[in-house]
C-alpha positions in Angstrom: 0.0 0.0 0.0 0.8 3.9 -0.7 1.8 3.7 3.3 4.5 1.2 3.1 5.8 3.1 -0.1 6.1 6.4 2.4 7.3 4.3 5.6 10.5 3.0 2.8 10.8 6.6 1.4 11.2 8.2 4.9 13.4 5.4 6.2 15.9 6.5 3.1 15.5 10.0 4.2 16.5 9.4 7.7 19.2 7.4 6.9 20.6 10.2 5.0 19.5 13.2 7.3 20.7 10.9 10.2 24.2 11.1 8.7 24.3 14.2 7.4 23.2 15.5 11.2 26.2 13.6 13.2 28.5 15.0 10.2 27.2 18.9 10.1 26.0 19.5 13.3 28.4 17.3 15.5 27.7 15.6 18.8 27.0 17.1 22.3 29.5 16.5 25.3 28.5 13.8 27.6 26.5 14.5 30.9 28.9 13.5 33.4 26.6 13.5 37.0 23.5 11.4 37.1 20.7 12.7 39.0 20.2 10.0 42.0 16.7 10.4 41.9 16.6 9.0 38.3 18.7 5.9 38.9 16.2 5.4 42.0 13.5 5.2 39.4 14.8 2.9 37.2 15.4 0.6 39.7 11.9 0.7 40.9 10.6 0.6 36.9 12.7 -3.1 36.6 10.7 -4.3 39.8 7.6 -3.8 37.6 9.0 -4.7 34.6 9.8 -8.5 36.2 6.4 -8.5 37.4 5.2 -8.0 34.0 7.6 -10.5 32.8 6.2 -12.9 35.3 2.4 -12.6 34.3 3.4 -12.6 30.7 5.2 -16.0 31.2 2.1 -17.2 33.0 0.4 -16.4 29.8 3.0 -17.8 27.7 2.6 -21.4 29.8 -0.5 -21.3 29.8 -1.0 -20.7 26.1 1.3 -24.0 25.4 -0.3 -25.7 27.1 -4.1 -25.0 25.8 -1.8 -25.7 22.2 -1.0 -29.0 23.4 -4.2 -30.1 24.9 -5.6 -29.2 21.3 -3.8 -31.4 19.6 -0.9 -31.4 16.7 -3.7 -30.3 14.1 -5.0 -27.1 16.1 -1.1 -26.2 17.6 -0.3 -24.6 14.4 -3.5 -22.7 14.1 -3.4 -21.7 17.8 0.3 -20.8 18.0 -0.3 -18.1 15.7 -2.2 -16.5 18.1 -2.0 -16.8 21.9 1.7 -18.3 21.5 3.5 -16.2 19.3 2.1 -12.7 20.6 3.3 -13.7 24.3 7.1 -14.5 22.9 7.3 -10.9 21.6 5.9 -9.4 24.5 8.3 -11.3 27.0 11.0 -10.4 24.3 9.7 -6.6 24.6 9.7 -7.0 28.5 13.4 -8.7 28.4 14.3 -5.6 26.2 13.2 -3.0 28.8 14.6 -5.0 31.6 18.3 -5.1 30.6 18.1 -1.4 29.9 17.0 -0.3 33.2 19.9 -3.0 34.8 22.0 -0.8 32.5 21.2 2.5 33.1 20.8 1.6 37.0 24.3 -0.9 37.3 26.3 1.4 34.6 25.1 4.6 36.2 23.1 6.1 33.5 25.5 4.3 30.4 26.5 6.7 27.8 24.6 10.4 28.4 25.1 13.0 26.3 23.8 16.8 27.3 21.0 18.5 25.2 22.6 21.7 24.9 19.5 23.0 22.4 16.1 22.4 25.3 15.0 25.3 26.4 15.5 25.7 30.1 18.5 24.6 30.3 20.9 22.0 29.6 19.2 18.1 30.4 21.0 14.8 30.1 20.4 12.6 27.2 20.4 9.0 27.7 21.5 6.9 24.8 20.4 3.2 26.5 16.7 4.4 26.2 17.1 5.3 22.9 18.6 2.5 22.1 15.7 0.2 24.0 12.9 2.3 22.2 14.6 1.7 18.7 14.0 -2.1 19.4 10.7 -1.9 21.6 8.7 0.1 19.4 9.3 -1.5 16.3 8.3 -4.6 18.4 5.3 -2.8 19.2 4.4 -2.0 15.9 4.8 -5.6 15.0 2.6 -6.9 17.8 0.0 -4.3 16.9 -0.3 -5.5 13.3 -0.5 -9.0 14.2 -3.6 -8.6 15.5 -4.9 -8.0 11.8 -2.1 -10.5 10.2 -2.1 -13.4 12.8 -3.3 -16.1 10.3 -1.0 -15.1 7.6 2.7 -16.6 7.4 5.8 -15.1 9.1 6.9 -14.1 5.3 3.5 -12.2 5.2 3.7 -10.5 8.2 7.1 -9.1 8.1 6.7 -8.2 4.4 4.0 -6.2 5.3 5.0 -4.7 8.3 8.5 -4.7 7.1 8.5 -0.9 5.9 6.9 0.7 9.4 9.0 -1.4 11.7 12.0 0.1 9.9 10.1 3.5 9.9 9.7 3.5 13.5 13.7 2.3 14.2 14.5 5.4 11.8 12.3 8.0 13.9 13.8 6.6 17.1 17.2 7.6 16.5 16.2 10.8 14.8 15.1 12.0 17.9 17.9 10.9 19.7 20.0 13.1 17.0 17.8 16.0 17.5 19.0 16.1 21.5 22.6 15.6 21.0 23.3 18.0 17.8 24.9 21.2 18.3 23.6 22.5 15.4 20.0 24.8 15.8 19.0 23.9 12.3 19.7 20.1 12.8 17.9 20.3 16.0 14.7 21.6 14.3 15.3 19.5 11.4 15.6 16.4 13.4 12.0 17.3 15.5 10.9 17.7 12.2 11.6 14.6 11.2 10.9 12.1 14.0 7.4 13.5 14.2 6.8 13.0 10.9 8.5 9.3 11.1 5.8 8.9 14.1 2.6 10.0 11.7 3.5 7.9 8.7 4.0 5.1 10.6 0.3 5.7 12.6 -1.1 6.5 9.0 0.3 3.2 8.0 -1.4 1.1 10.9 -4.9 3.1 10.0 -4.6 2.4 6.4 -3.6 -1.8 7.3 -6.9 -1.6 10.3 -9.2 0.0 7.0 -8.0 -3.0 4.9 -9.1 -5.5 7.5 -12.7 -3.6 8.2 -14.3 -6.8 7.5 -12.8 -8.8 9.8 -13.9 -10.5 13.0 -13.8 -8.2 16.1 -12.5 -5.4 14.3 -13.7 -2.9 17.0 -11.4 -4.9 19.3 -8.6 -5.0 16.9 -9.5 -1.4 16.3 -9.1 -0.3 19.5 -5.5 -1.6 19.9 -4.5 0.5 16.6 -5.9 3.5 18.3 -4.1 2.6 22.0 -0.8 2.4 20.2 -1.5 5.8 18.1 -2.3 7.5 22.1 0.6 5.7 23.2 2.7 7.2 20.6 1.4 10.7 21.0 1.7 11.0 24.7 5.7 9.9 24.6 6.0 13.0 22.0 3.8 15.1 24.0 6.2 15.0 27.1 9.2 14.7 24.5 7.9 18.3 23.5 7.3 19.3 27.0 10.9 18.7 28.1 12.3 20.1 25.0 10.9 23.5 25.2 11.5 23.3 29.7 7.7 23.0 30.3 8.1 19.3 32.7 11.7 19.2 34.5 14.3 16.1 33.5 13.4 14.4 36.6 9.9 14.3 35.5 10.5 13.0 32.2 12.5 10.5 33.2 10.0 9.2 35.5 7.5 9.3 33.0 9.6 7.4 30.6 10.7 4.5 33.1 7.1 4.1 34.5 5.0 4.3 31.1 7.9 1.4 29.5 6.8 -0.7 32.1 2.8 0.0 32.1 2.3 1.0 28.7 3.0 -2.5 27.0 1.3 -4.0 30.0 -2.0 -2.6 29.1 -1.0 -3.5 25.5 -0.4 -7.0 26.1 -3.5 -7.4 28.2 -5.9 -5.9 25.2 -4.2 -8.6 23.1 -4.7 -11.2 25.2 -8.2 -10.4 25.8 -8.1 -10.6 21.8 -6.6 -14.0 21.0 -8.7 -15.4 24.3 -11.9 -13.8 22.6 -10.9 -15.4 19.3 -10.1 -18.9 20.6 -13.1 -19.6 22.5 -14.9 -18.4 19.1 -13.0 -21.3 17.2 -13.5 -23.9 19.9 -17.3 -23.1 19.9 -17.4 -23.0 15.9 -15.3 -26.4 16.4 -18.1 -27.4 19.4 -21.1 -26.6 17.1 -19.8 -28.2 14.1 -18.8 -31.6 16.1 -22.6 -31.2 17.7 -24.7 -30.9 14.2 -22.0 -33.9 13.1 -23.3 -35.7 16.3 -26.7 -35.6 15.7 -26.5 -35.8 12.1 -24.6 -38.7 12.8 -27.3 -40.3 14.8 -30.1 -39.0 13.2 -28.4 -41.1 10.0 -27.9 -44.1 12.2 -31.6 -43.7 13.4 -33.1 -43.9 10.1 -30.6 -45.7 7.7 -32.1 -48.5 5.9 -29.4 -50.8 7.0 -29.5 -52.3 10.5 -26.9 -50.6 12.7 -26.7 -51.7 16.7 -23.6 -50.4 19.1 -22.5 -52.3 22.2 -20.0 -51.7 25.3 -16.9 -53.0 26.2 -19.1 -55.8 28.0 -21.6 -56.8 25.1 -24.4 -54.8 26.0 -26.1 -53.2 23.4 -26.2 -49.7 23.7 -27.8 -49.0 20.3 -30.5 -50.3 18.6 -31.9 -48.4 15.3 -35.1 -48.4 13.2 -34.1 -51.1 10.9 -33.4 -53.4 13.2 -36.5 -52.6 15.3 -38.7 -53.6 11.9 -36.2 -56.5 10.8 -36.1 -58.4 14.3 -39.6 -57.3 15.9 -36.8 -56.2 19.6 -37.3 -52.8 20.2 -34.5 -50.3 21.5 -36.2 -50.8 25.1 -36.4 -54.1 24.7 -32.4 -54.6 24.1 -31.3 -51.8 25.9 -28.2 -52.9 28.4 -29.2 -56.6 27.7 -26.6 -58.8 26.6 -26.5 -58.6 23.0 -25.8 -62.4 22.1 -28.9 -63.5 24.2 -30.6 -62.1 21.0 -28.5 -64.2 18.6 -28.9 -68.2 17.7 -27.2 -70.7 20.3 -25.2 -72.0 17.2 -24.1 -68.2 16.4 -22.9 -66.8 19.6 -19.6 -67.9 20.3 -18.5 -66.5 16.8 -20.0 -63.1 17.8 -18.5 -63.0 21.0 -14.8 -63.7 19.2 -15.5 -61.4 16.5 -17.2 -58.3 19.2 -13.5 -59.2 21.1 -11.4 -59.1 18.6 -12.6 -55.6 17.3 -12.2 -54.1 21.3 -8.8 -56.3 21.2 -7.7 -54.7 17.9 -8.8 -50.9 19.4 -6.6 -51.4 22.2 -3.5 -52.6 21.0 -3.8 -49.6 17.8 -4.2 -47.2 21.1 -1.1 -48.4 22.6 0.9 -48.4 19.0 -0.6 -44.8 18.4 1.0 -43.7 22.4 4.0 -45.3 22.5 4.3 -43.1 19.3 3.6 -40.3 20.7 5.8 -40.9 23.5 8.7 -40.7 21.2 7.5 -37.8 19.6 7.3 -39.3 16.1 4.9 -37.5 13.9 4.4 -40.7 11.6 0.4 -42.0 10.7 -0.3 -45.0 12.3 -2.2 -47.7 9.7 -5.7 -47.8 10.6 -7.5 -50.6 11.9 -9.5 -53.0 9.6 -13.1 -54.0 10.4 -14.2 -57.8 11.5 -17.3 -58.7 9.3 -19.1 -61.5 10.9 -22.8 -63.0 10.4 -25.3 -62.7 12.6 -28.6 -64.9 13.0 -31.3 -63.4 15.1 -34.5 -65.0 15.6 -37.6 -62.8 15.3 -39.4 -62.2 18.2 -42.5 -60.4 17.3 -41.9 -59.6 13.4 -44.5 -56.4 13.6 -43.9 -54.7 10.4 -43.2 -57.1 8.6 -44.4 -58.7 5.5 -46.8 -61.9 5.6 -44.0 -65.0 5.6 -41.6 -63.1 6.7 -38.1 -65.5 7.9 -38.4 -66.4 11.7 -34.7 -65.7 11.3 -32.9 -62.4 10.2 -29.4 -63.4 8.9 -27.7 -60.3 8.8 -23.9 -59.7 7.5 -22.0 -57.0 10.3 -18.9 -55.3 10.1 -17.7 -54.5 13.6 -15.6 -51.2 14.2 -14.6 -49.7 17.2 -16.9 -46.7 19.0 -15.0 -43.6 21.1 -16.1 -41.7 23.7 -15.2 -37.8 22.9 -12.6 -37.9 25.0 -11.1 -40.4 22.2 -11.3 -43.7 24.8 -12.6 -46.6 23.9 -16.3 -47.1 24.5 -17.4 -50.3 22.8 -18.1 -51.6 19.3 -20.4 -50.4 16.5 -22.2 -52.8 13.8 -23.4 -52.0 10.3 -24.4 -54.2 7.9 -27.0 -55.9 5.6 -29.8 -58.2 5.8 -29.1 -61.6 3.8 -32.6 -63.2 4.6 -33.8 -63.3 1.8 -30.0 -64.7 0.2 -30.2 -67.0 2.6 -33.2 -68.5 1.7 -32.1 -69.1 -1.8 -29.5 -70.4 -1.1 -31.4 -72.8 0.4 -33.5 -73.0 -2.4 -30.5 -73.4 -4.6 -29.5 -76.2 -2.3 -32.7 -78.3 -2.7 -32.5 -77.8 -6.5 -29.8 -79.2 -6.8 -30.2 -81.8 -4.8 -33.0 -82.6 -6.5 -32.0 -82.7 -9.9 -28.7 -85.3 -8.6 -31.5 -87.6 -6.8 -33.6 -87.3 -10.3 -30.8 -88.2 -12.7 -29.5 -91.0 -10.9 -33.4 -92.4 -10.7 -33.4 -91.9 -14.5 -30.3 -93.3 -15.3 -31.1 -97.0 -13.9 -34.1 -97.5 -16.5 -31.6 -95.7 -19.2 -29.1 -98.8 -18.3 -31.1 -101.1 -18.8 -32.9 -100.1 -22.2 -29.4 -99.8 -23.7 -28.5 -103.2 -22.7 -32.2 -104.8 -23.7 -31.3 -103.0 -27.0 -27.7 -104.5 -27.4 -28.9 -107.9 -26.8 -32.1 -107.9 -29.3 -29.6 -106.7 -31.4 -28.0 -110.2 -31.2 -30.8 -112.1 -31.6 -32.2 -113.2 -35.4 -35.7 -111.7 -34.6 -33.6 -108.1 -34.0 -31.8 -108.2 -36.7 -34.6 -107.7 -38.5 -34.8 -104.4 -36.8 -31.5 -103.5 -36.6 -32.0 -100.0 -37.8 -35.0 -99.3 -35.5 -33.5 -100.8 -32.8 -30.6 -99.4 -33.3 -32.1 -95.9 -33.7 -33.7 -96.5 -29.8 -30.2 -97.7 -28.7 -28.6 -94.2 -30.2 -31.9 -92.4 -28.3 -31.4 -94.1 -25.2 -27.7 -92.8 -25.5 -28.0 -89.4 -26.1 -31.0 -89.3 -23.1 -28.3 -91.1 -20.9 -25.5 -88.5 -21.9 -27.9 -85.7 -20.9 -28.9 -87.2 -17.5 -25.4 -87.2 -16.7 -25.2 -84.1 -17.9 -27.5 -82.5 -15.6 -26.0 -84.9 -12.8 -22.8 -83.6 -13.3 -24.1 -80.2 -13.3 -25.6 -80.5 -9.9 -22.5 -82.0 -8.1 -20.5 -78.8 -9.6 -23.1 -76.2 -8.2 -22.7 -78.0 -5.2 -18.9 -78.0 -5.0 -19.3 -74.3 -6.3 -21.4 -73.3 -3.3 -18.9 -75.0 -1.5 -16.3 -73.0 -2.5 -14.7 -75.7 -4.3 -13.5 -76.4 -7.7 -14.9 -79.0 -9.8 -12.6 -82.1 -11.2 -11.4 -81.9 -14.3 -10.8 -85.5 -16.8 -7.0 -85.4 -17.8 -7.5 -88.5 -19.9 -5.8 -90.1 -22.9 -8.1 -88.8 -26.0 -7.8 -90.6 -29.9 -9.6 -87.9 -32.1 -9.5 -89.7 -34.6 -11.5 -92.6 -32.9 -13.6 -90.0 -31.5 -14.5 -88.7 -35.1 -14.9 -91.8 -35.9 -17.8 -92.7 -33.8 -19.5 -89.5 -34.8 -19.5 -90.2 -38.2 -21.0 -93.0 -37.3 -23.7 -92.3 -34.7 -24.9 -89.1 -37.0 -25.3 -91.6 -40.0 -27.8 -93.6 -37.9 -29.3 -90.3 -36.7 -32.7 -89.4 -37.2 -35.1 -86.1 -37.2 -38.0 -84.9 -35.5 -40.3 -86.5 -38.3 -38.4 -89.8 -37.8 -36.7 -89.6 -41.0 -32.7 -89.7 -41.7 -30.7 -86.8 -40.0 -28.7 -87.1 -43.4 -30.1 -86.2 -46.8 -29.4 -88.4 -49.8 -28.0 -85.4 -51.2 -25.4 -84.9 -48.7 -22.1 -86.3 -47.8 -20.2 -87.2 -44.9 -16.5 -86.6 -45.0 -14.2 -87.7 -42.4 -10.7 -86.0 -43.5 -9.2 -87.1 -39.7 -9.2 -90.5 -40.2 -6.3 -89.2 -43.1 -4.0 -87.3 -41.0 -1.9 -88.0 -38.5 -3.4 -86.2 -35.6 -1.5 -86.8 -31.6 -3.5 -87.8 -28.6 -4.5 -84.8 -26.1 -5.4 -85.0 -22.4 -9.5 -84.6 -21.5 -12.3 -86.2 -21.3 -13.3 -88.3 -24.2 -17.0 -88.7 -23.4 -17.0 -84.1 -23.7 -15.5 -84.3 -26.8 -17.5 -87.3 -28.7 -20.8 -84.7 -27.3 -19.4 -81.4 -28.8 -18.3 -82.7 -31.9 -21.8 -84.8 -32.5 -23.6 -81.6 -31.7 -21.6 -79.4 -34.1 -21.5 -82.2 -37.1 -26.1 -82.6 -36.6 -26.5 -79.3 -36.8 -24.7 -78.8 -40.0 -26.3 -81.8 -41.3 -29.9 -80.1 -39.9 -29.3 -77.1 -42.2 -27.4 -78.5 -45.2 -29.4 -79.9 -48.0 -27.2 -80.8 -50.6 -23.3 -80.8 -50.9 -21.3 -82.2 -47.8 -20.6 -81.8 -44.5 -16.6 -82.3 -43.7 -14.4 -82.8 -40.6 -10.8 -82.0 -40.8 -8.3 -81.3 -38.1 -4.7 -79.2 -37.9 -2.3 -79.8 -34.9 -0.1 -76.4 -34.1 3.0 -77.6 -32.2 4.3 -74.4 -31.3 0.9 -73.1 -29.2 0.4 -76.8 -28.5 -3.2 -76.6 -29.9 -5.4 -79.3 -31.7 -8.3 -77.7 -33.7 -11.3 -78.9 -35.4 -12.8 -77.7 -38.3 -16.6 -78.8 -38.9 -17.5 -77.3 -42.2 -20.6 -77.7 -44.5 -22.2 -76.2 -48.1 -25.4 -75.1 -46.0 -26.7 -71.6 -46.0 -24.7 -70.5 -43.3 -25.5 -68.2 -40.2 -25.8 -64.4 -40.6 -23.9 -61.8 -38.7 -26.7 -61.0 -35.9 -27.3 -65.4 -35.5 -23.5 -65.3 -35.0 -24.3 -63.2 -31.8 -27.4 -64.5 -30.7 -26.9 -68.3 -30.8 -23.9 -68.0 -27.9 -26.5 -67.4 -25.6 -28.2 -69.7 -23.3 -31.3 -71.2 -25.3 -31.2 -69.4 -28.5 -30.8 -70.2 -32.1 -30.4 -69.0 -35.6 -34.3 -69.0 -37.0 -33.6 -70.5 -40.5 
């Protein structure tokens, strides 16, 4: 802002002026008797300055430790308030202490005489100059930072920068103005400093205007406009002595008195400050963590999800809507009642492991997290996982519910740990899922299958023995008068048996499935070229739906395996005699003249066998292509 630019200008000015004076206008004699009375003052002014120093340290303690009650993420925040406005007081304190030790234990330190005061010649004494050109600038820093306290160091000292060196500049102007011998540096000098005094109050207004909006501003305000009347009553006595209107004696006493009760009042309007906007953090922190709380259990209250908590001891402590509806227990009804009284016989001992592993699990991340803390290691401790465990609760009065409702709720829980606000542990918390209704298909699931493994292995008996009755009229002289119808029921009976222990096979995989197991896979010795073989064969004996030959007249079988030299491969022979049948009938279903053709091609390098099944039928258009993968679907040709 235009005020820094005029606190930088007027620092270069001094500078110069401040040179130029000592050059041109010399330097005074030095005052060579001390008035007792003085020295008696400044002794008296340290006695208050320590007891300033004392409460201020008091402050300063007890600012730490409200930082480290916080916590690490609020120490930062807070530091840059209570924390960091006590150090520069107690440095501003130590300051004005070891100057009046000096001027008391060196008898007055280096005093020159002001030859130019009206009055009379008065003693000059360079320690409190030199105090002021560190305590002000301190004070002007202090000031600030009760607009600038949530900025960065950089930030504040960039911006305060100019009026800190501003205020050091007018210091030692004045201090030049009462040792010159020179009338026209004297005036010049008074000029000056005064003027370094109102740019660098101009500079403070224009920095308070900037931060109108702020919180407390009439607070922050009022300690701009304390510093300004602070600032004007030193110059007003300054003036006083100058032109012989108050005698040395009583400017000195004025000086060593207001040094020690002027940045006492100060540091008490800025502690009244940082304490006013602390507690107005904590209660926005309080507020926010209350609406979280209630939202919180307001969410919990209604979720459509059962969610229960329970203490250290198992006693259920929570009990939400969901729950109430799924289980027909109300929160009164469970309320400080053992929670696994609720559960099935058969399902408490795993809920007791899993509700003490999660409190054991707490505990021992607590311990980690304070031996941590112990060491003083800022590291992030991993996180806890949940325990998921499932629950079965029989349904004691299932009001609310739907007619056939399960007289058991199997729900899914995952178990985390609950804290107190303090941050102790308080007990365990359960959210989770209703699998009723999964349950019961699984059941379902279960009987189905079952079902269809006791149904094929009924069906597969009578199967057994039409295939033999078959074979053996097949022998006889009266069958082989037959032979192709009876050998058409023989190749029925076959294919009937193949898909019974399809669907038998099927079964026992859901079940191993269910099971969580894999099912068993043939790694058999496998002659394609037998295999093709028999396919040839059974699809020349094949019939349609009409009873009449699978195979047109017009149409040829062609077996190119049985020509080529094709190696055995590991599977399961009865798989591979099924696909290849099914592939070779249903080109022979849709070709009507021409031939239908097997040939195989064994690729040594990817260790692959294929087959090609390839006929002069219409073929299958793009769309069938994509529709026949799918489970009971085919190309309508």
């Amino acid at each position: 802002p235009w005020t820094a630019v005029f606190c930088l200008a007027f620092s270069v000015i001094a500078g110069v002026a401040i040179a130029f004076g000592l050059v041109a206008g010399g330097v005074s004699p030095r005052w060579e008797k001390p008035d007792p009375q003085e020295l008696w003052h400044a002794r008296v002014a340290i006695l208050l300055v320590f007891s300033a120093m004392v409460s201020e340290m008091c402050f300063l303690i007890s600012s730490s430790q409200n930082v480290t009650l916080m916590g690490w993420n609020l120490s930062t925040q807070l530091s840059l308030h209570g924390v960091g406005d006590h150090m520069l007081t107690l440095t501003s304190y130590v300051i004005k202490a070891c100057t009046g030790l000096y001027l008391w234990l060196a008898v007055g330190g280096v005093m020159h005489t002001d030859l130019q005061a009206f009055g009379g010649a008065r003693p000059v004494y360079m320690g409190r100059f030199a105090q002021w050109s560190i305590a002000v600038p301190a004070l002007v820093l202090l000031t600030n930072r009760a607009f600038m306290a949530k900025s960065s160091a950089r930030d504040q000292m960039t911006r305060t920068g100019p009026s800190m060196l501003a205020s050091f500049m007018f210091v030692w102007a004045a201090w030049v103005m009462e040792v010159t011998l020179s009338a026209p540096v004297y005036w010049s000098m008074m000029l000056l400093s005064f003027s370094g005094a109102v740019i660098v109050s101009a500079d403070q207004l224009q920095l308070a205007y900037h931060h109108r909006g702020d919180e407390l501003f009439s607070w922050k305000f009022a300690i701009v406009i304390y510093e300004i009347f602070a600032f004007t009553l030193y110059g007003a006595f300054f003036l006083l002595g100058r032109f012989g209107l108050v005698d040395s004696i009583s400017e000195q006493c004025l000086y060593a008195y207001t040094d020690a009760t002027v940045k006492v009042f100060q540091g008490a309007l800025i502690a009244m400050l940082r304490s006013r906007e602390d507690l107005g953090m904590i209660r926005g922190w309080w507020v926010a963590a209350l609406s979280a709380t209630k939202d919180l259990e307001y969410l919990i209250s209604r979720a459509k999800v059962p969610v229960f908590a329970l203490d250290l001891d198992g006693h259920v402590t929570g009990w939400n809507k969901t729950l109430e509806v799924l289980t027909g227990l109300t929160l009164s009804q469970v309320q400080d009642s053992k929670f696994t009284d609720f559960v099935s016989i058969e399902n408490r001992e795993s809920v007791d492991k899993a509700v003490a592993a999660t409190i054991a699990a707490a505990r021992e991340e607590a311990t980690a997290a304070h031996a941590v803390e112990l060491e003083g290691a800022t590291a992030d401790l991993p996180q806890g996982s949940s325990i998921l465990v499932e629950i079965a609760i029989p349904v004691v009065a299932p009001s609310g519910t739907s007619a056939g409702a399960p007289a058991v709720r199997h729900l899914a829980m995952s178990l985390v740990p609950k804290s107190t606000s303090e941050g102790d542990l308080a007990g365990v918390m359960a959210i989770g899922q209703d699998l009723s209704d999964l349950t019961e298909l699984k059941m379902v699931q279960e009987r189905k299958s079952a079902l269809m493994a006791m149904l094929s292995h009924e069906i597969r008996s009578p199967l057994h023995g039409m295939l033999g009755l078959t074979s053996t009229l097949l022998e006889t002289e009266a069958g082989k008068k037959l032979n192709r119808q009876l050998g058409m029921i023989k190749c029925c009976s076959a294919r009937l048996l193949d898909l019974v222990t399809n669907i038998m096979d099927l079964a026992q995989n859901e079940k191993r499935r269910m099971e969580g197991r894999s099912p068993p896979r043939l790694a058999d010795p496998v002659d394609l070229v037998a295999v093709v073989d028999e396919v040839m064969t059974m699809t020349g004996m094949a019939v349609d739906k009409m009873n009449k030959p699978l195979v047109r007249p017009t149409v040829r079988l062609v077996n190119n395996v049985a020509n080529q030299r094709v190696p055995l491969i590991l599977g399961d022979a009865h798989k591979c005699t099924q696909m290849i049948y099914n592939l070779v009938t249903n080109a022979c279903k849709f070709t009507e003249k021409g031939s239908v053709s097997l040939s195989a091609r064994h690729l040594p390098g990817q260790q692959r066998l294929e087959i090609d099944v390839t006929d002069t039928g219409r073929g299958i258009s793009e769309e069938g292509q994509k529709l026949i993968f799918e489970p009971f679907q085919q190309e309508q040709n």
